[in-house]
N, C-alpha and C positions, 0 to 999 in steps of 0.2 A: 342501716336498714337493708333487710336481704331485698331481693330481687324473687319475683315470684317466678316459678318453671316455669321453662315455655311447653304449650302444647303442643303435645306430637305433629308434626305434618304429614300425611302422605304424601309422596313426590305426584307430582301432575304429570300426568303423562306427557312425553313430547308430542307438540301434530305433524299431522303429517299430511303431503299434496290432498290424499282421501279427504280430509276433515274440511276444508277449504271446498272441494267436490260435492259432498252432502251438502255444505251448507248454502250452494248456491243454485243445488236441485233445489232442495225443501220449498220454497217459496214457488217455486214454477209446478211443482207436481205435490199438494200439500195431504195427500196420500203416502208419500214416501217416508216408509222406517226408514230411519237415519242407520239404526242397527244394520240390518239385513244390509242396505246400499252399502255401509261402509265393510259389514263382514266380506260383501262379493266382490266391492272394487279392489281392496287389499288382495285379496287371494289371486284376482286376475293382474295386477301387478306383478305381486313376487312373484306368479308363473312369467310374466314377462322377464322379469330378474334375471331370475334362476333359468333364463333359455339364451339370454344375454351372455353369459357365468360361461356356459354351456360352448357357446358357440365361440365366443375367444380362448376358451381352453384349444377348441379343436383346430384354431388358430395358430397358436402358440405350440401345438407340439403337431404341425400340418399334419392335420388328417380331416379327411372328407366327412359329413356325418353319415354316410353309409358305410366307408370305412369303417369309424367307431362304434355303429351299431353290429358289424361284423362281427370284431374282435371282442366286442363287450357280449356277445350272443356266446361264442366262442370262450370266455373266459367263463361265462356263465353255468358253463357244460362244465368244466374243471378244468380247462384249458384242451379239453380235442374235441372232435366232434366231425356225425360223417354230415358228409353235403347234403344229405335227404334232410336231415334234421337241424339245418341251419336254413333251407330253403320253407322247411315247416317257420323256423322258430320266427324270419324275418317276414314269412307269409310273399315271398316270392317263387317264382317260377326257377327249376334247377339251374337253365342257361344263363339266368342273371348271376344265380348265385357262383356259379362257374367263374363269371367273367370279373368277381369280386374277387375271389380268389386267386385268380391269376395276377391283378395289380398289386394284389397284400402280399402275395408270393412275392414277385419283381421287388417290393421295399425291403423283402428280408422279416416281414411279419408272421408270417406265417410259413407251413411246408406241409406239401402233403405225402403222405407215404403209405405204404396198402398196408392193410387189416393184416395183425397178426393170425386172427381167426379165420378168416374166408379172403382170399388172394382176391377174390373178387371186388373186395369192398376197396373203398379210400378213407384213410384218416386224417384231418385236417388238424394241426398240433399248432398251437401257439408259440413261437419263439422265444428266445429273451428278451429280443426287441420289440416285438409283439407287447408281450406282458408290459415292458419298464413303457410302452408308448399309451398303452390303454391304461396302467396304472396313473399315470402322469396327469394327461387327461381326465380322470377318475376323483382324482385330489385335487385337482382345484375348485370342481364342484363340491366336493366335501367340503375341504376347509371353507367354504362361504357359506355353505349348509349350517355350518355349524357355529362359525358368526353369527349371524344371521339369529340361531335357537339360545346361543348362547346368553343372550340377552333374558331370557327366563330360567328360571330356577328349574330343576328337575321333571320338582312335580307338575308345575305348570307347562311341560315339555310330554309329559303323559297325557295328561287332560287335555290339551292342543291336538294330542295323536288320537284319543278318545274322541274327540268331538267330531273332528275331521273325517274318522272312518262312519261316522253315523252318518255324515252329509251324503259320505261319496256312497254308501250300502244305498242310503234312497235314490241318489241319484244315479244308479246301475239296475235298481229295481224297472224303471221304466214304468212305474206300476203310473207317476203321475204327470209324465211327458203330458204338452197337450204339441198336437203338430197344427200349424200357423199355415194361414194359405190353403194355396188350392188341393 
């Protein structure tokens, strides 16, 4: 006697802390989309995650995180860049920026050397160490980035990116902020 198919399954998704979270709002606030709460506590997670990731990279290859927003401002220009324009890009004052580059200098991160255009100017060049310290740093975030997406197929890796930029357009619109308080 055969044995009838079995029918297809879809796998069940794994839960996770979030689903456990919803389901022990729902009851106290019986308003609450379980959707919306669980889309927003996930995303406020993995930004916890992903700053967790973040912060023991900068651990592991020591570096301050204004150091690494230096060097990553910095690598971001193509690897030089003058002080006016990392003082813009960091949105600080030039003497801070100064005093960043004097400790990034001292590590061997960095060097500055004057414009080959106007003697007047300075140019702020990335090293080798520089580069392999911010690259380093760089990939660990990646590779966990990418764990992390790895987990869905492609396409669902566009649609994720699609969806995400529609949130974040509204929410830079400003257009439906309300301000709370006085």
């Amino acid at each position: 006697m055969a044995t009838p198919p079995e029918e297809p399954r879809t796998p069940r998704e794994p839960r996770d802390w979030t689903d456990d979270h919803v389901a022990r709002w729902q009851p106290v606030l019986p308003g609450l989309d379980p959707v919306v709460e669980g889309a927003v506590t996930r995303m406020k997670k993995l930004s916890v995650h992903l700053r967790r990731v973040r912060e023991q990279s900068l651990v592991d290859f020591d570096l301050e995180r204004h150091e690494f927003d230096t060097l990553h401002k910095i690598a971001g220009r193509g690897g030089s860049a003058a002080p006016s324009e990392l003082a813009q890009d960091l949105d600080l004052a030039p003497a801070s920026v100064s005093g960043r580059l004097d400790a990034l200098e001292k590590r061997g991160f960095v060097r500055r050397t004057q414009s080959t255009t106007d003697r007047r100017r300075v140019v702020v060049e990335l090293t080798a160490a520089g580069r392999e310290t911010w690259l380093g740093a760089m990939d660990v975030l990646g590779h966990e980035e990418e764990r992390l997406l790895g987990v869905l197929a492609p396409e669902e890796r566009v649609l994720l990116n699609d969806l995400l930029r529609r949130v974040m357009a509204e929410a830079e619109s400003g257009e439906n902020v309300r301000h709370w308080g006085g």
